[in-house]
N, C-alpha and C positions, 0 to 999 in steps of 0.2 A: 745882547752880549752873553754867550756863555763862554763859563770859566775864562773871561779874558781875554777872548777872541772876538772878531770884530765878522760883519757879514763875510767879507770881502777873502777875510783870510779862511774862515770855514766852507766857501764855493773853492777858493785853491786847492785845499786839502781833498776836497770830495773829488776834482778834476784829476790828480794827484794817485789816489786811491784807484780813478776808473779809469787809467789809462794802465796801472799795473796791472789788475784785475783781468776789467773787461767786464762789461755789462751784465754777460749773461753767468758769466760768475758770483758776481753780486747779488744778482735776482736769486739764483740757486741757494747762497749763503742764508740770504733773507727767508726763504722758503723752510730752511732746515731748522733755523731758531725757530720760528712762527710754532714750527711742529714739535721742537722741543718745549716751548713755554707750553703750548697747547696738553701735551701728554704730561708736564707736573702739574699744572691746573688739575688733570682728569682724577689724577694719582690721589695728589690730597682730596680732590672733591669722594673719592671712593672711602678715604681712608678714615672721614667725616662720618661718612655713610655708615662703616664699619663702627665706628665710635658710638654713635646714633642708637643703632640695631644691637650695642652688647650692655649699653644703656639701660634701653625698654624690656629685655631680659633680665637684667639683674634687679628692676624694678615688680617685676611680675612678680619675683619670689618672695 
């Protein structure tokens, strides 16, 4: 059960959804987040990096 919903009523809902939609609408949607969570992953992991590298410089001095 999430939040209170049972199997039966969350298959309706996703049936519901893919008949507004459309399959390959969905697939495209899915595709876009993938690449936005992907590119702020990348963000902060640079921005570590960045952190990192002014770190070991201000330790040199």
């Amino acid at each position: 059960m999430i939040g209170g919903l049972r199997l039966t009523e969350l298959l309706i809902i996703l049936g519901i959804v893919v008949i507004l939609f459309g399959v390959g609408r969905i697939g495209k949607l899915g595709g876009e987040l993938g690449a936005g969570i992907k590119g702020f992953k990348d963000s902060l992991q640079s921005k570590n990096k960045e952190n990192e590298s002014k770190d070991t410089k201000s330790d040199e001095k």
